[in-house]
TITOR-785226 format. One record per residue (C-alpha): residue in one letter; residue number from 1; x, y negated, z negated. Coordinates in nm, 2 decimals. Example, Ala and Ser with C-alpha at 12.3 -4.5 7.8 and 13.67 -1.06 7.14 Angstrom:
a / 1 / 1.23 / 0.45 / -0.78
s / 2 / 1.37 / 0.11 / -0.71
END
This chain:
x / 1 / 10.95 / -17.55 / -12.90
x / 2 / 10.64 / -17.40 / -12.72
x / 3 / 10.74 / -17.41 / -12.38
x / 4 / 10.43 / -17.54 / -12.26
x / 5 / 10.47 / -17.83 / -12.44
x / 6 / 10.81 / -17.88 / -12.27
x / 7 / 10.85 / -18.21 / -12.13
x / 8 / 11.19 / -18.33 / -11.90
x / 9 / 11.10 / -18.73 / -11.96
x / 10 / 11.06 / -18.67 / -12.33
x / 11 / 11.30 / -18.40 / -12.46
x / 12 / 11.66 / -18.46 / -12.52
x / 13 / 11.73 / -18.06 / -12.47
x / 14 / 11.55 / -17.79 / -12.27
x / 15 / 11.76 / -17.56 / -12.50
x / 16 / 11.57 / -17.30 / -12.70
x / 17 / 11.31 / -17.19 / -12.43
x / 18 / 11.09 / -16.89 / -12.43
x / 19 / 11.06 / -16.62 / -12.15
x / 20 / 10.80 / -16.77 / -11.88
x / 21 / 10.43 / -16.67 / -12.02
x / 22 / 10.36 / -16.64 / -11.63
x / 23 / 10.15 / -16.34 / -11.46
x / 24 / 10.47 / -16.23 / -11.30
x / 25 / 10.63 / -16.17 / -11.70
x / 26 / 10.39 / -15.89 / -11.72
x / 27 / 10.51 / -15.73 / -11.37
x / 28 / 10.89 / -15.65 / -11.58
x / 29 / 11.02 / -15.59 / -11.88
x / 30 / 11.22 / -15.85 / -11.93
x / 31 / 11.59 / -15.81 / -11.93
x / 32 / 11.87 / -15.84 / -12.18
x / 33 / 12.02 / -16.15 / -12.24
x / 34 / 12.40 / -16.25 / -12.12
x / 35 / 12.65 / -16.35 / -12.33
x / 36 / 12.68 / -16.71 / -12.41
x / 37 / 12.93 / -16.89 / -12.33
x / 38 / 13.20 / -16.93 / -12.59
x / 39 / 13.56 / -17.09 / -12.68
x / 40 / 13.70 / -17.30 / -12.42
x / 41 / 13.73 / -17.18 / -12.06
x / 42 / 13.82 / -17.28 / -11.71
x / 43 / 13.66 / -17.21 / -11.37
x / 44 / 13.72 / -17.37 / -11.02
x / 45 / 13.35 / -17.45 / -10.96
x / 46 / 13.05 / -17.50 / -11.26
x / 47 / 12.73 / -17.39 / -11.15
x / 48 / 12.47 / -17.54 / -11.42
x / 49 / 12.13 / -17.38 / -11.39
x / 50 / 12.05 / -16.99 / -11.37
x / 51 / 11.71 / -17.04 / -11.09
x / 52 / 11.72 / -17.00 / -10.75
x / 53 / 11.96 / -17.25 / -10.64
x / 54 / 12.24 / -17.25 / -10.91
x / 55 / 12.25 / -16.85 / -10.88
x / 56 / 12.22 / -16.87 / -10.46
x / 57 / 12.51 / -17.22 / -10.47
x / 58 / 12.72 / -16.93 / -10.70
x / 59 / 12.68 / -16.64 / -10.48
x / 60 / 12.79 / -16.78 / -10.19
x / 61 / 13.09 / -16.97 / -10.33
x / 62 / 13.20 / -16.61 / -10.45
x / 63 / 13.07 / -16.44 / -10.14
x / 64 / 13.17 / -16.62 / -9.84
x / 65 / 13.45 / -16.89 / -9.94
x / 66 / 13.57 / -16.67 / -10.19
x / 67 / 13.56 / -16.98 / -10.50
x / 68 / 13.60 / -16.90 / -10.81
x / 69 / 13.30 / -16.96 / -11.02
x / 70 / 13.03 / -16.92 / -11.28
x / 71 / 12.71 / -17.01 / -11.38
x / 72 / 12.56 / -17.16 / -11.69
x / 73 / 12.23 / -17.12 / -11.80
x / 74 / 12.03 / -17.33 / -12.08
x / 75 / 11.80 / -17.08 / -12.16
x / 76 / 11.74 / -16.70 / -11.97
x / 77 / 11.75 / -16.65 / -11.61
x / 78 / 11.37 / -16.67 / -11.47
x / 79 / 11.25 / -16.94 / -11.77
x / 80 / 11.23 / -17.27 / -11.59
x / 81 / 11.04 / -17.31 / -11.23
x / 82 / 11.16 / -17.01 / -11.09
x / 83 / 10.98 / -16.78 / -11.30
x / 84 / 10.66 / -16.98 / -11.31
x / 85 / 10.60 / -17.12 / -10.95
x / 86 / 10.35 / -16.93 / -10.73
x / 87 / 10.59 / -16.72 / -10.48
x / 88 / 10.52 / -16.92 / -10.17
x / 89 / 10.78 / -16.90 / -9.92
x / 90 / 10.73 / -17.22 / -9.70
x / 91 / 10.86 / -17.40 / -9.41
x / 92 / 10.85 / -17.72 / -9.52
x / 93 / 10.93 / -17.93 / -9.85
x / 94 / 10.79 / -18.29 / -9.97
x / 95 / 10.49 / -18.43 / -9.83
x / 96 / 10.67 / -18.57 / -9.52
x / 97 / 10.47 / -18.44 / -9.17
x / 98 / 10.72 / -18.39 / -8.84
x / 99 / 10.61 / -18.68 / -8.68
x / 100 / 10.64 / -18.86 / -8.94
x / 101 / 11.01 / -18.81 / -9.02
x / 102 / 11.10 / -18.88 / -8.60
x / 103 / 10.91 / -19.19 / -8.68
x / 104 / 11.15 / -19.29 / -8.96
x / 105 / 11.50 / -19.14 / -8.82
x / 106 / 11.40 / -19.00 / -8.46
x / 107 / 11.32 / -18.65 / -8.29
x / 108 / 11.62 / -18.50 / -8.32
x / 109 / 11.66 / -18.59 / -8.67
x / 110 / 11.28 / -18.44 / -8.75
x / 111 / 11.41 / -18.16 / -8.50
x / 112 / 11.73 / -18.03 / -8.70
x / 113 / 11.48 / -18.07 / -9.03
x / 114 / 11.25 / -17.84 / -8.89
x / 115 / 11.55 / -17.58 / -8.80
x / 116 / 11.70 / -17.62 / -9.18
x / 117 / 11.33 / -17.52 / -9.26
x / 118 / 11.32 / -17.24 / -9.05
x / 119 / 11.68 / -17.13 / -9.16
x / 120 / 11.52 / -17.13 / -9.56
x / 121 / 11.27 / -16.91 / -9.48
x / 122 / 11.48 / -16.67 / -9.30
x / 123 / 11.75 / -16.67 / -9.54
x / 124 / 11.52 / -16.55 / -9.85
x / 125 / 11.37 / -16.25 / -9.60
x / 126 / 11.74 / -16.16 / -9.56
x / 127 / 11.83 / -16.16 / -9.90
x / 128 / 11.56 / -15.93 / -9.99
x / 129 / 11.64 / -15.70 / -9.71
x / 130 / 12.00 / -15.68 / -9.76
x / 131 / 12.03 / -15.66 / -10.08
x / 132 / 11.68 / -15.44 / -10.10
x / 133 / 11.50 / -15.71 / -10.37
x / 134 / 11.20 / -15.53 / -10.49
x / 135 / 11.00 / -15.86 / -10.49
x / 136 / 10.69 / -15.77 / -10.35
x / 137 / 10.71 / -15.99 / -10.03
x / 138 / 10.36 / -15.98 / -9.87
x / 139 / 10.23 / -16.06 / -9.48
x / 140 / 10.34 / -16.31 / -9.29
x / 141 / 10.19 / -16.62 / -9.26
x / 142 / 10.07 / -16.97 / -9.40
x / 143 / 9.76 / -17.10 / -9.35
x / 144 / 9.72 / -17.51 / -9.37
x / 145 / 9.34 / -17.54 / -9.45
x / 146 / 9.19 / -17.86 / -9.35
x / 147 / 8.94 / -18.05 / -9.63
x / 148 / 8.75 / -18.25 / -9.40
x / 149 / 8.74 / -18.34 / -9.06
x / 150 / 8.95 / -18.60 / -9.05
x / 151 / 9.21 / -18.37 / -9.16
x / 152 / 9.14 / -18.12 / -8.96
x / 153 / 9.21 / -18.39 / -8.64
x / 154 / 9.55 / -18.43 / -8.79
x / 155 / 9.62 / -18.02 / -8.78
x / 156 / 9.56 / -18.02 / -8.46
x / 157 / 9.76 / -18.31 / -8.38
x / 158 / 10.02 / -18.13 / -8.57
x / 159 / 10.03 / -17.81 / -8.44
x / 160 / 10.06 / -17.96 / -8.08
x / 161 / 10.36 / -18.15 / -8.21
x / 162 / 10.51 / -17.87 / -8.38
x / 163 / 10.48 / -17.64 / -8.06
x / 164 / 10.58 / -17.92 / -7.77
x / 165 / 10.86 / -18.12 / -8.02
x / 166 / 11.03 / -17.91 / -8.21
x / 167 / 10.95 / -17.53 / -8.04
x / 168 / 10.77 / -17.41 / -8.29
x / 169 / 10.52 / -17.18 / -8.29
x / 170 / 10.20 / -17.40 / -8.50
x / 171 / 9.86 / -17.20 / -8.41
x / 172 / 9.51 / -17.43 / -8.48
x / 173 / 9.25 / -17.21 / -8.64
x / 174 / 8.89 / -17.32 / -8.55
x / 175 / 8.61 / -17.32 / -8.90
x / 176 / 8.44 / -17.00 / -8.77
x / 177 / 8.75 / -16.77 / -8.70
x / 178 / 8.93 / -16.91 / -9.05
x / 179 / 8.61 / -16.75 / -9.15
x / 180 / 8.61 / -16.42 / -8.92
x / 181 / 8.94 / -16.35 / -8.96
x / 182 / 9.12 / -16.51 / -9.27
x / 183 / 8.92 / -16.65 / -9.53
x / 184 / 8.55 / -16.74 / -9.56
x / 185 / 8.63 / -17.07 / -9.70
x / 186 / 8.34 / -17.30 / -9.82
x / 187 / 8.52 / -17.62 / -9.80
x / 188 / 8.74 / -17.55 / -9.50
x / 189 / 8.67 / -17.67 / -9.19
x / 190 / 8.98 / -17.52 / -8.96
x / 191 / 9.34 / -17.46 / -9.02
x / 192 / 9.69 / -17.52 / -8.89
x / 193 / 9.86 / -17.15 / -8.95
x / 194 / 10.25 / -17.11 / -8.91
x / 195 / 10.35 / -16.74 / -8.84
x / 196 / 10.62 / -16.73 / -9.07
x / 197 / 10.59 / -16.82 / -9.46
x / 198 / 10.50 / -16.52 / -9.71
x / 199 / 10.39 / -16.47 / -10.06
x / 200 / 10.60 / -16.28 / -10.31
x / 201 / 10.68 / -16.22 / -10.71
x / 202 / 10.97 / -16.51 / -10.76
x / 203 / 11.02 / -16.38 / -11.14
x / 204 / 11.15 / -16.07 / -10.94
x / 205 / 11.31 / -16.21 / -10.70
x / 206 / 11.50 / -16.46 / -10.93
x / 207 / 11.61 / -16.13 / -11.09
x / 208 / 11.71 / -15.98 / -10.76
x / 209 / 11.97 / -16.26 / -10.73
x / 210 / 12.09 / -16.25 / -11.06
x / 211 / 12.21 / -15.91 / -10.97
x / 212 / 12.32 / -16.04 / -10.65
x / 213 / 12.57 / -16.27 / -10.80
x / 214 / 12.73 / -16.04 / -11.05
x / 215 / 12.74 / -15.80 / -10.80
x / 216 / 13.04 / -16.02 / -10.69
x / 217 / 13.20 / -16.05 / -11.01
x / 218 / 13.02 / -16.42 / -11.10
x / 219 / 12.98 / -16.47 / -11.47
x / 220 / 12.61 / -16.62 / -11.54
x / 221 / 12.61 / -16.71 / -11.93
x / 222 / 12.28 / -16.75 / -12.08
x / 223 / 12.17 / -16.96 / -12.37
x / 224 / 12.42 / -17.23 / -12.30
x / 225 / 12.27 / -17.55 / -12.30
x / 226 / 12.48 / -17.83 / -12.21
x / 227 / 12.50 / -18.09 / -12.45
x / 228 / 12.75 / -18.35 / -12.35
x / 229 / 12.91 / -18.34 / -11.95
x / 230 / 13.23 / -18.56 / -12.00
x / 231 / 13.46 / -18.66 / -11.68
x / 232 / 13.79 / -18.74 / -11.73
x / 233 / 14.11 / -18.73 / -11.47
x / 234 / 13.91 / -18.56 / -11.21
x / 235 / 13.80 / -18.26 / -11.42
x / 236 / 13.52 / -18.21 / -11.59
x / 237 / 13.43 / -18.06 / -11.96
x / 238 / 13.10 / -17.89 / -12.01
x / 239 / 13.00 / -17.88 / -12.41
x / 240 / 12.76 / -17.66 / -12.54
x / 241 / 12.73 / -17.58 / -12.87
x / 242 / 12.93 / -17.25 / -12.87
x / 243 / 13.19 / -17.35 / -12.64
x / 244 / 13.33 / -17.59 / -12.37
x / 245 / 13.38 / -17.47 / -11.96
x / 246 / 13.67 / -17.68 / -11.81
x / 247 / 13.60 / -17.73 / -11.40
x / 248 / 13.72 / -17.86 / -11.12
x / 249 / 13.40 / -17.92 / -10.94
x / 250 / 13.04 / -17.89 / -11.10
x / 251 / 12.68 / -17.82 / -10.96
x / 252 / 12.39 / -17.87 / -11.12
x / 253 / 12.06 / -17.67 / -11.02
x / 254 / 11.79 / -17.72 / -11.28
x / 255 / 11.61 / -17.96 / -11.09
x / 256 / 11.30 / -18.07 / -11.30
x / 257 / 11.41 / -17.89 / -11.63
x / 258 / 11.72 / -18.12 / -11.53
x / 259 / 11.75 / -18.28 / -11.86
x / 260 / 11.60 / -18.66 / -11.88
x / 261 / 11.96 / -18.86 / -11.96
x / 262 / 12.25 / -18.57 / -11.78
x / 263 / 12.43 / -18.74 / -11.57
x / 264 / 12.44 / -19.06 / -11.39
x / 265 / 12.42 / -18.93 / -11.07
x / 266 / 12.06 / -18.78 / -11.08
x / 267 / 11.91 / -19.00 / -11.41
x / 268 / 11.58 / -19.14 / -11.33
x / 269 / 11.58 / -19.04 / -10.98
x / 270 / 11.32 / -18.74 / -11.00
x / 271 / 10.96 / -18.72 / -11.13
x / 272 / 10.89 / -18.38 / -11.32
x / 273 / 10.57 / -18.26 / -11.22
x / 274 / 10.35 / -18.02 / -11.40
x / 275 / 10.12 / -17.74 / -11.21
x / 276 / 9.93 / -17.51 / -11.35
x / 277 / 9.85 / -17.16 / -11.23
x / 278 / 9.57 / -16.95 / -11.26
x / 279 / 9.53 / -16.57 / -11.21
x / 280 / 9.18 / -16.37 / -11.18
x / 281 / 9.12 / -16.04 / -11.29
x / 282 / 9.15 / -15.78 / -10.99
x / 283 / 8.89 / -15.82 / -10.75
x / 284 / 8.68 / -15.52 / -10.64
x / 285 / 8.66 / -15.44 / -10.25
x / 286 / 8.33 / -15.54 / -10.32
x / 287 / 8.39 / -15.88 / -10.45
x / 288 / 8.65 / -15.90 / -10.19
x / 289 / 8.38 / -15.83 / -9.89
x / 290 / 8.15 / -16.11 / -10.05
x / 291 / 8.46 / -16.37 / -10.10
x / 292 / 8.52 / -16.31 / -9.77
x / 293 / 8.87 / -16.31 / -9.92
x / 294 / 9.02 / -16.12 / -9.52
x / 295 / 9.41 / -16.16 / -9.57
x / 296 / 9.74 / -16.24 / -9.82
x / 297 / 9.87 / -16.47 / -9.63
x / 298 / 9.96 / -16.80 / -9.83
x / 299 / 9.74 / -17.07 / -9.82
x / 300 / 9.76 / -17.45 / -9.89
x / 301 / 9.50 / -17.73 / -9.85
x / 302 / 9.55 / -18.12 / -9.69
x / 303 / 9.42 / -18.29 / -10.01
x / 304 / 9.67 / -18.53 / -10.16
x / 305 / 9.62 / -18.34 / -10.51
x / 306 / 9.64 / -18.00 / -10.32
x / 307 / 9.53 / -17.66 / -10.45
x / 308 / 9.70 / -17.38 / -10.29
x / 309 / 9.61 / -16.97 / -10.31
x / 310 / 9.66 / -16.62 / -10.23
x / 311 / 9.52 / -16.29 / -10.32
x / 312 / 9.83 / -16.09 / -10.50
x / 313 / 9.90 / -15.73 / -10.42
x / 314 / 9.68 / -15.58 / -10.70
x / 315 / 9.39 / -15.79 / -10.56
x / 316 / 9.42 / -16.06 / -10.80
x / 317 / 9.33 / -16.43 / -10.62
x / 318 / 9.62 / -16.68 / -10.79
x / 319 / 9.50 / -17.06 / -10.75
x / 320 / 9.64 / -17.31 / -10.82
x / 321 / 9.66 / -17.73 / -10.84
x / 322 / 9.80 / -18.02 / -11.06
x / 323 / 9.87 / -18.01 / -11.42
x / 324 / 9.86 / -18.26 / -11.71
x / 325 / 10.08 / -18.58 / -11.66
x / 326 / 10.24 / -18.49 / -11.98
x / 327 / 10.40 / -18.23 / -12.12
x / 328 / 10.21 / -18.21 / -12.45
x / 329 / 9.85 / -18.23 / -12.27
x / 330 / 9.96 / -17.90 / -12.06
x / 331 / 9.79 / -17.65 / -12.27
x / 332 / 9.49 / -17.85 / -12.31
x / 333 / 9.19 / -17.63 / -12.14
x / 334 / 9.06 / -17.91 / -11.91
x / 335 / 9.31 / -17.83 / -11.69
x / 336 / 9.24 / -17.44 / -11.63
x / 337 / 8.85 / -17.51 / -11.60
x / 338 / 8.90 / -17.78 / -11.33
x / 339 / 9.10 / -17.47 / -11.16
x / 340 / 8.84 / -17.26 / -11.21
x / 341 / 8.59 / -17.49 / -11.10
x / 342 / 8.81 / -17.60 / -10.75
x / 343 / 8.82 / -17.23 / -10.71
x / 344 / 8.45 / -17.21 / -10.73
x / 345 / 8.36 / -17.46 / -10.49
x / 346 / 8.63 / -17.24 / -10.24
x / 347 / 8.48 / -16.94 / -10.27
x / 348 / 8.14 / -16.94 / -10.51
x / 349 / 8.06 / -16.56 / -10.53
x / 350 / 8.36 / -16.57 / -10.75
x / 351 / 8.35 / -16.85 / -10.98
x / 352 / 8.30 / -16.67 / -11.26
x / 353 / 8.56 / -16.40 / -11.24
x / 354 / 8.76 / -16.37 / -11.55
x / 355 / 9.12 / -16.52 / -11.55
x / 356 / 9.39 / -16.29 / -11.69
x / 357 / 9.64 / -16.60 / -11.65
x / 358 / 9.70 / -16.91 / -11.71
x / 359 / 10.02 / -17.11 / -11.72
x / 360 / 10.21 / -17.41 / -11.62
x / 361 / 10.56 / -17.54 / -11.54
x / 362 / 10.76 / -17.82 / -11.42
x / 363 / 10.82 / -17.89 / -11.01
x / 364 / 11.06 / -18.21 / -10.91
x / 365 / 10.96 / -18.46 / -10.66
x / 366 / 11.23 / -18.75 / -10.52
x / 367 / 11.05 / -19.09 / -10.43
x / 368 / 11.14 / -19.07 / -10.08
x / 369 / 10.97 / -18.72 / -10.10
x / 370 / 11.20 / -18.48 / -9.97
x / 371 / 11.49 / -18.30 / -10.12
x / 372 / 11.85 / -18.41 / -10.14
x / 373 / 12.13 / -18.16 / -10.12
x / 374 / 12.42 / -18.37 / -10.22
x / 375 / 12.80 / -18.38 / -10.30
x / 376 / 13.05 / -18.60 / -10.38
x / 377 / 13.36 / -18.69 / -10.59
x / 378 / 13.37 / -18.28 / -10.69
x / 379 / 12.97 / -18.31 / -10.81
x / 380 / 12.68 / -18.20 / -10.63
x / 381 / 12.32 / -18.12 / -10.71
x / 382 / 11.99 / -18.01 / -10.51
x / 383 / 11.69 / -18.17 / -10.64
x / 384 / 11.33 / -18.27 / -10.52
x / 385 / 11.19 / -17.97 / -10.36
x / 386 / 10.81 / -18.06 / -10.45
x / 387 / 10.70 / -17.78 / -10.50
x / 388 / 10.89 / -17.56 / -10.14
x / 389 / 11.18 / -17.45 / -10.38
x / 390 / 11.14 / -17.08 / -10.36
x / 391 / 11.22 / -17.10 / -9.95
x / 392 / 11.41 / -17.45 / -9.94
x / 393 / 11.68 / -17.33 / -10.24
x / 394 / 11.80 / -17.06 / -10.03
x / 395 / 11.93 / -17.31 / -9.74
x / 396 / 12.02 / -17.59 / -10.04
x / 397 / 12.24 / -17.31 / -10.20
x / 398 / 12.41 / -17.21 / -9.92
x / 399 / 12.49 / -17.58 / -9.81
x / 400 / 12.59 / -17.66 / -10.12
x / 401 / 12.88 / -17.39 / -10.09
x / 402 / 12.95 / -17.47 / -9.76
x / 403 / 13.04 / -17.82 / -9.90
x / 404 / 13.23 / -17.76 / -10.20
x / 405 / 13.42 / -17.56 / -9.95
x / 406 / 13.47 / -17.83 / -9.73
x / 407 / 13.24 / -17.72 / -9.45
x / 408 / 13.07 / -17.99 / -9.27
x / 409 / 12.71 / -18.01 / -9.30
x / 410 / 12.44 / -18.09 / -9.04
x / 411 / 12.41 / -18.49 / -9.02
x / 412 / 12.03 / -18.51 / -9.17
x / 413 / 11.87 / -18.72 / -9.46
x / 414 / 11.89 / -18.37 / -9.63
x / 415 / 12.24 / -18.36 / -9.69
x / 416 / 12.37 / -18.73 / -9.64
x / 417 / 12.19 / -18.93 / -9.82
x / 418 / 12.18 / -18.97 / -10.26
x / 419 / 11.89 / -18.94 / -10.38
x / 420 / 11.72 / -19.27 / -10.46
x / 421 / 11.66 / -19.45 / -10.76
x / 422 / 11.30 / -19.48 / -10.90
x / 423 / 11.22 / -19.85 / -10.94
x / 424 / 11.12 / -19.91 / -11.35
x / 425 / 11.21 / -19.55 / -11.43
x / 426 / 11.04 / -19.60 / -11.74
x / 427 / 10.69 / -19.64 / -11.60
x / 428 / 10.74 / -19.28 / -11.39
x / 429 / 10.45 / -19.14 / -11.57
x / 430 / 10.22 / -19.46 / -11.54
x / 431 / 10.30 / -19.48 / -11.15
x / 432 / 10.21 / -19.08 / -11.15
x / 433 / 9.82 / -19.16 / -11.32
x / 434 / 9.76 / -19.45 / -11.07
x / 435 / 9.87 / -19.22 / -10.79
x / 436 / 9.62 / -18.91 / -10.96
x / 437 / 9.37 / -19.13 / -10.95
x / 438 / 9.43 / -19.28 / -10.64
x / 439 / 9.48 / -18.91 / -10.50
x / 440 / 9.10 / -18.81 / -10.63
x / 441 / 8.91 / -19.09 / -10.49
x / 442 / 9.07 / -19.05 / -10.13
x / 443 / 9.07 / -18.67 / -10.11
x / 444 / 8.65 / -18.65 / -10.24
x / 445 / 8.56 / -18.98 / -10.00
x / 446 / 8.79 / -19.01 / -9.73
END
């Protein structure tokens, strides 16, 4: 199956998938496969899912409880999200504001998000340093670029909050400094920035944690897809076609290449979303001058359907937006040249750069949008990062451990609640076109 054509809600198996045709595949060669898994075999904890957080739920298991584990992987470490998303590291996850979450729990609630936030972000820099991940990590910095003014009145009512609520350090950026010193942006008109947040190559840094957890004697078997998850007398038997892993306890981390029917706990209570990613041709210091393309820093806009951008270390500018709603329209052109055209109307002196790149792949999003970090009855699973995985899986991983070990976790909405049905599960995909087209009409007139 071409793996654009890929689709969680309408294949039975996401078995059989190629190596991401991402930019960042053309950054490594790619590695050698693992062995898969074969004959029967037992292990204290299953991790299933080879991205960020299966690998990061594994290593820390192994690394700081000491659990025995190991990690199962449909396909090749770096295939699914985490070798196809766009390398922001973000404080943040869902579409939730601060204020908003202290108006549904309370302050300290929205407080003790923020600092599991801030933990995320911290962890990944960490990682990379200690365990020297040659990912590419760029400056410091995320800029929140307002799309019209009425936006731009909520920045600044957001940046106050973030510095007098929750101690935070949120800096408003007027339209003519965005301009001076970050970005001549034509359809900015100011900016929130948060001083920590960076941009990096995730298929590399996905990579760097592979090592990471065979560095502590973790087995990660590739090209084991699991076809039937059966519980019975508190254990649990993991089939795939080659063999069958017999566990106490079982993760899984695949978030939206999660299988549509896997297991009760999760079915029909996430909405894979497609985004599509394009990559320019390196820009010329010329080009760069008359972009007024000033700094790396990642970059996000306020629309509902947002775009989001930053110019790579070989002075390629990555953008990108929303895909297709289904998985067998992704290819389809229309999608790159509305990229191409959003990029345009950011920054016109290079609308008609070549693209070297084009791609797509799958993000999860929970109704309630936020993520859930969750375990119970010896199964847990991290879903819903909306697109924030690449910081947010660090922290999810680690908590998972920490419960399987049986840690107490912080008492937030993170970690204590399930995640939450989707009402008519079946109409996901209809509710998803209203809500596009809903999303266009308020982010072009209001």
């Amino acid at each position: 199956m071409n793996p654009n054509h890929y689709d969680p809600l309408v294949a039975d198996s996401p078995a059989n998938q190629n190596w991401p045709d991402s930019y960042w595949s053309t950054t490594i060669n790619q590695p050698g496969a693992n062995k898969h898994l074969a004959g029967p075999i037992q292990t204290d904890v299953a991790v299933i899912g080879a991205g960020f957080t299966g690998l990061l739920t594994a290593y820390y298991l192994a690394s700081h409880f000491n659990i025995d584990c190991c990690v199962i992987e449909a396909n090749s470490v770096g295939f699914g999200a985490s070798g196809r998303n766009a390398g922001f590291v973000l404080k943040g996850s869902g579409r939730l504001g601060y204020s908003q979450m202290a108006k549904r729990w309370d302050l300290d609630t929205a407080k003790g998000i923020y600092d599991e936030f801030t933990q995320a972000v911290d962890r990944v820099s960490g990682l990379i340093s200690t365990h020297e991940i040659d990912c590419e990590p760029q400056e410091k910095g995320y800029l929140k670029v307002a799309h019209n003014h009425k936006a731009l009145n909520l920045l600044r009512g957001a940046a106050q909050y973030i510095s007098t609520h929750l101690g935070g350090e949120a800096e408003f950026i007027s339209k003519v400094r965005l301009a001076d010193e970050f970005m001549d942006h034509h359809q900015a008109f100011g900016a929130l920035r948060l001083k920590d947040g960076f941009g990096l190559n995730p298929l590399k840094l996905v990579l760097g944690y592979k090592r990471m957890v065979e560095n502590q004697g973790v087995t990660i078997y590739e090209n084991s897809c699991v076809k039937q998850w059966i519980e019975e007398s508190g254990r649990h038997r993991l089939i795939t076609e080659q063999g069958e892993l017999l566990a106490n306890k079982v993760i899984t981390a695949g978030n939206a290449y999660t299988p549509k029917e896997f297991n009760p706990r999760i079915d029909s209570k996430f909405l894979p979303i497609l985004s599509n990613i394009i990559v320019t041709e390196p820009l010329s210091q010329e080009e760069l001058l008359n972009a007024g393309l000033r700094t790396r820093q990642v970059t996000m806009d306020t629309r509902i359907l947002k775009y989001y951008y930053r110019l790579l270390p070989d002075n390629r500018l990555l953008f990108g937006g929303r895909g297709a709603i289904y998985g067998k329209d992704a290819a389809d052109p229309i999608y790159t040249q509305r990229l191409r055209y959003a990029l345009g109307q950011c920054f016109p002196s290079i609308a008609d750069k070549p693209l070297s790149h084009s791609w797509t792949g799958w993000i999860a999003a929970a109704i309630d949008d936020m993520p859930h970090v969750y375990t119970r009855g010896g199964s847990g699973y991290s879903l819903g990062y909306c697109g924030a995985g690449v910081s947010f899986s660090a922290q999810a991983g680690f908590r998972l451990a920490q419960s399987i070990a049986g840690v107490e976790l912080p008492s937030l909405p993170l970690y204590t609640n399930p995640l939450p049905h989707f009402p008519l599960p079946r109409l996901r995909r209809v509710g998803q076109w209203g809500y596009y087209h809903y999303g266009w009409m308020r982010d072009r007139y209001c």
